[in-house]
N, C-alpha and C positions, 0 to 999 in steps of 0.2 A: 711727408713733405711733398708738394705740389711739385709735377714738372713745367719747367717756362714753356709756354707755347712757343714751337719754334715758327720764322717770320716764314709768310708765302711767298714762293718760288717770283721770278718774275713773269709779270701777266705778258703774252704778245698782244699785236696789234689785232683789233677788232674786223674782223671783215665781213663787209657788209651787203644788202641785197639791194643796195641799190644800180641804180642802170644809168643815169643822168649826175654825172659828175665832170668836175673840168680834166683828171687824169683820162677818162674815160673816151673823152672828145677828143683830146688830143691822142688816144692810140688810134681811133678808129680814123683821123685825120691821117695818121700815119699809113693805116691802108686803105684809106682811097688815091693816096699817092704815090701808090705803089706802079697802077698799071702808067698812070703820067711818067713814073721813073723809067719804066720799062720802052713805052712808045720814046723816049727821050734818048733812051742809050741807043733802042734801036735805028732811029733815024739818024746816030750819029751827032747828036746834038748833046757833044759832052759834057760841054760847059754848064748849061742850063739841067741836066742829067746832076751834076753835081751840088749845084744849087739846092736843090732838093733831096737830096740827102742830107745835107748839113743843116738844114730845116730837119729832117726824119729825126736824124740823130740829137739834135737839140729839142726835141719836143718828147723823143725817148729819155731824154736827161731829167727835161723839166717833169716828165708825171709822175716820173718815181719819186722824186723833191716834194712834189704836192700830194701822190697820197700817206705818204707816211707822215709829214707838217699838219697837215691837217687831216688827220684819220678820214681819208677819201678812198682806202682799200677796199675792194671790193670782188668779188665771185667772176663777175665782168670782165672787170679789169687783169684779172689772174691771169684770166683765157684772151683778152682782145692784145696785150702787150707781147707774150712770146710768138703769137700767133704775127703781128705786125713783124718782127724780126725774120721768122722765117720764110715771108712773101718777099720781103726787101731781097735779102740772101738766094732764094730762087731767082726772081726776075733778074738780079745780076749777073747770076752763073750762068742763067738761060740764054741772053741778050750778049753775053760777051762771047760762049760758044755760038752761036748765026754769027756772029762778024769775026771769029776764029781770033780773039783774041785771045780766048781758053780754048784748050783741047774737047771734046765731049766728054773724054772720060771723068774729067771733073764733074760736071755735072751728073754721071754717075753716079760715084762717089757719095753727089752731096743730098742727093736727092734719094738714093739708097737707100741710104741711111736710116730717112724717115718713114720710106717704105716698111724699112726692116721693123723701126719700131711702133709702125700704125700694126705689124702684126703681132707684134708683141702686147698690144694692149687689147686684142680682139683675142689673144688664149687667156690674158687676165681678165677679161670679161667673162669671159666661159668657166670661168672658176670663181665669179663673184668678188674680183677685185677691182678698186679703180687705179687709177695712175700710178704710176710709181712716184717715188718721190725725185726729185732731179738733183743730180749726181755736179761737185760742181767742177768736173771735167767737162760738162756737157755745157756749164756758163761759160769755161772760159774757151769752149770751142766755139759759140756763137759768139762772143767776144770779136776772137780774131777772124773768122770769118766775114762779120757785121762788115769790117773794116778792111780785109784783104781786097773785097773785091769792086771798092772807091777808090783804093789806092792805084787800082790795076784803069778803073774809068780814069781818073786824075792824069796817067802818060800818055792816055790817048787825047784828052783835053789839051795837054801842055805838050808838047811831043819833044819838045827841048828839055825835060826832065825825065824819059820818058828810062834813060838808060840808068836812073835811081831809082823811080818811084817802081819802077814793073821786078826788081829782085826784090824791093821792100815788099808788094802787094802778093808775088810768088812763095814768099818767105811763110808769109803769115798765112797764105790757103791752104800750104802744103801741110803747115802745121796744126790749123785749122781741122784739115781732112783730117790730118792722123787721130786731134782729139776726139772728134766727132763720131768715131766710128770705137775709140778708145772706151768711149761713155757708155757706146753704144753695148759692146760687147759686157762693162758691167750690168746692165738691165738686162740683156740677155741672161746673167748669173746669177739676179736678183731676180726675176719672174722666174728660173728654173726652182728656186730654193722656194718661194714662193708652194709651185705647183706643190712644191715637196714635202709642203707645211713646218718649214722652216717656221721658229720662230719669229714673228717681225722683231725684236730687239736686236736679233744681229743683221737688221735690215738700215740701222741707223748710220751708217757712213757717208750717208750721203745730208744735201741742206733739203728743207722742206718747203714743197712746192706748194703745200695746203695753206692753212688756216695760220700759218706763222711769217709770209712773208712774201712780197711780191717776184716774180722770179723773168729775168730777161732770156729767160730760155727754156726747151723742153727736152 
C-alpha cells in the first residue's frame, strides 16, 4: 500500500533583490531624519524634535504593513530598517547626554553594546560565519529603548508633565539597557558555541533575522 504524501511545511515570505520599493523609501526616509532629529533635540527645539519622530515611528509601522501585504521584503530592506532604529536610538542618547538630560554613562551602555557585538561579528567572520540570528531579547530591547528616549524628549517639550513622562522614559531605558546587553551576552554564548562547532540546531532559540522575516532590530 502506498504512503499519502504528507502536505509541505509552510513556505515563508519571499525576499527579494530588489532596491526600489516603497517599504524601502520609507526606511531610508527614516535615516535621513535622523541627523534633522538630532540638530532638533540639540538646539532644543523639542517640539518639532518630536514631530519627527512620530513621523519615524509611523513610517516604521507602515513599511513593515507593506512589505509583508504586498511581498515588498527585501535583502535591503533587512539591512536599511534595524539600521534606521539604531541611528534614531544613538542620536537621542547622544543629544540628550550634551544637554545632561542623561548621564554619559548611558550612552556607554548603549552604544557598548554595539561595539561589543560589531566585534563579535568580525571573530564570526574569521571563522566563515555571518550574522547571528537576533535573539528576541534584542527586539524587545530596541523596542523600549526606540521609545524610552521620546519619552524623556516629550518632558522637556512639555515640562508641566515632565515629573510623569521622565520616570516613564527612565523606566523603559533602564530596562531597555538591561535587555540590550541581556541579548547581548547571549550572542556572546552563541558565537562561543559557534567557534566551538556547536551544532547549529541547538542555535535555534532565537527568531530569524535571514530569509524568514523582517526584523526591527539587531
Amino acid at each position: 500500500m502506498s504512503q499519502p504524501l504528507s502536505s509541505p511545511g509552510p513556505v515563508g515570505p519571499v525576499i527579494s533583490e530588489r532596491i526600489v520599493t516603497v517599504p524601502n523609501a520609507l526606511s531610508a526616509l527614516r535615516i535621513v531624519l535622523v541627523p534633522v532629529f538630532l540638530v532638533l533635540v540639540l538646539t532644543e527645539q523639542d517640539l518639532a524634535a518630536l514631530i519627527v519622530i512620530i513621523v519615524s515611528s509611523l513610517s516604521d509601522f507602515l513599511d513593515g504593513i507593506i512589505a509583508r501585504r504586498f511581498s515588498q521584503i527585501t535583502k535591503l530592506g533587512q539591512l536599511l530598517d534595524p539600521a534606521a532604529d539604531r541611528l534614531f536610538i544613538f542620536a537621542a542618547v547622544i543629544a540628550l547626554a550634551v544637554r545632561e538630560v542623561v548621564p554619559w554613562w548611558v550612552v556607554a551602555v548603549i552604544v557598548g553594546r554595539d561595539v561589543f557585538l560589531a566585534g563579535l561579528g568580525l571573530v564570526l567572520a574569521q571563522h566563515g560565519y555571518g550574522p547571528l540570528p537576533v535573539h528576541h531579547l534584542g527586539k524587545l530591547a530596541t523596542f523600549a529603548l526606540f521609545y524610552a528616549l521620546p519619552i524623556l524628549v516629550l518632558g522637556q517639550a512639555f515640562p508641566a508633565i515632565q515629573e510623569v513622562s521622565d520616570p516613564i522614559g527612565w523606566a523603559f531605558t533602564i530596562w531597555g539597557a538591561f535587555l540590550y546587553w541581556s541579548a547581548g551576552f547571549i550572542y556572546l554564548r552563541q558565537t562561543r558555541d559557534l567557534i566551538a562547532k556547536v551544532p547549529r540546531a541547538s542555535l535555534n532559540t532565537s527568531d530569524t533575522l535571514g530569509e524568514q522575516r523582517r526584523s526591527t532590530d539587531g
